[in-house]
DODO-219543 format. One record per residue: x, y, z of N, C-alpha, C, O in turn; residue in one letter. Coordinates in steps of 0.05 Angstrom, whole numbers, plus 5000, padded with zeros to 4 digits. Each point is the difference from the previous one (the first is absolute). Layout:
N
XYZXYZXYZXYZA
...
This chain:
81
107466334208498050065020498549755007498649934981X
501349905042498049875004498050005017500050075024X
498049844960496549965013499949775008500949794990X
497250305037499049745005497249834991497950114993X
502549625008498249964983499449695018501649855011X
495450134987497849735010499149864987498250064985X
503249665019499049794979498749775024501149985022X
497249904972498349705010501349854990500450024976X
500949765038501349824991500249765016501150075021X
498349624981499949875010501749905024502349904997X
496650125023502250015027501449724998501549975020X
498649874967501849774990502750154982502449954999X
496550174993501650074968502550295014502250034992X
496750095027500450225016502149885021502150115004X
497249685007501749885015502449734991501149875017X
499350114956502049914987501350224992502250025010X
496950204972501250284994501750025028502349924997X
497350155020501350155031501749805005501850055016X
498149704973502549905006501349884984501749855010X
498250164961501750074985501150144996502249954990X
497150345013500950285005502549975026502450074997X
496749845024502650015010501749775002501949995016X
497649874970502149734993501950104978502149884994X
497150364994502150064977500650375002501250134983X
497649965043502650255013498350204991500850235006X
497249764981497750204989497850115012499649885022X
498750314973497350015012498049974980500750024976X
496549925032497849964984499550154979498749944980X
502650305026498450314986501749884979498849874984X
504450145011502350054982498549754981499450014976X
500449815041499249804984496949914979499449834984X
499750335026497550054989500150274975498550034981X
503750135026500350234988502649854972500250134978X
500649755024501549914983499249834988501050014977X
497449785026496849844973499650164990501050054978X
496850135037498150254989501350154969498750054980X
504050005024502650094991500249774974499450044977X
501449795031500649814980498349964979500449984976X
496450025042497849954972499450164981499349994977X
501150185041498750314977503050084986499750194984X
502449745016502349994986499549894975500350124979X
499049615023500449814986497950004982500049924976X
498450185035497449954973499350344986497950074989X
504750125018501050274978500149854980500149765001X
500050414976501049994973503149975003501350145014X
499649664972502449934997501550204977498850074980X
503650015025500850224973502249704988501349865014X
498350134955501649884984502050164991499450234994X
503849665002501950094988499050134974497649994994X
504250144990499050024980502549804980499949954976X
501749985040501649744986498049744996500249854981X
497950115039497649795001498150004986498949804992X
500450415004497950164980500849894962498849914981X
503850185027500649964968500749714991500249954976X
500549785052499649774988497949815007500249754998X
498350345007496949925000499149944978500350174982X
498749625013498849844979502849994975500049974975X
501650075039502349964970501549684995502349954993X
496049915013500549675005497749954990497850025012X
502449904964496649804994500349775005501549874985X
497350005035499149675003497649924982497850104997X
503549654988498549804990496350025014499650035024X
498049944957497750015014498849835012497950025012X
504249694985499149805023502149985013500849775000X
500450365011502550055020498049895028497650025004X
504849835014498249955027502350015011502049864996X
497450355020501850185027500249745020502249955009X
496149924997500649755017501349894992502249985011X
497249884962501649754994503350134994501949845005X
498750394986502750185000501149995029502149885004X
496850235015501049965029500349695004501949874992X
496750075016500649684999502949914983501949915013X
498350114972502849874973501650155021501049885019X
499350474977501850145007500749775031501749825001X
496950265018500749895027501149684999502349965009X
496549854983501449774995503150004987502049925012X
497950184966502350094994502450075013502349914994X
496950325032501050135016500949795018502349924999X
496149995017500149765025501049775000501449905017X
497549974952501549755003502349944986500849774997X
500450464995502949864984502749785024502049904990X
């Protein structure tokens, strides 16, 4: 079912929207309705496997482990052979 709905929005910002919207075959609403969509998606509760669940924390790293300096090695490694 959709409602309609009134937002204030800067007639700069309004008038890039309207023509990005039809530079890419869309209208404002879909596109506005599909952010709207995306945000409140994304910031749900995520459901974890329960295969993920069970290897969670089953890797102990060293307590001066540095995730940077590990990425770093790993990627050099990777790139410059």
């Amino acid at each position: 079912m959709n409602t309609k709905l009134t937002l204030q929005v800067d007639k700069s910002v309004i008038e890039r929207a309207k023509k990005y919207a039809a530079e890419t075959g869309r209208s404002l609403s879909e596109i506005i309705e599909n952010y709207l969509n995306n945000l409140t998606e994304s910031n749900a509760k995520q459901k974890i496997s329960p295969k993920l669940k069970k290897i969670v924390g089953a890797v102990k790293l060293p307590d001066k482990f540095d995730e940077k300096k590990a990425l770093q090695y790993y990627l050099k490694q990777k790139h410059l052979k």
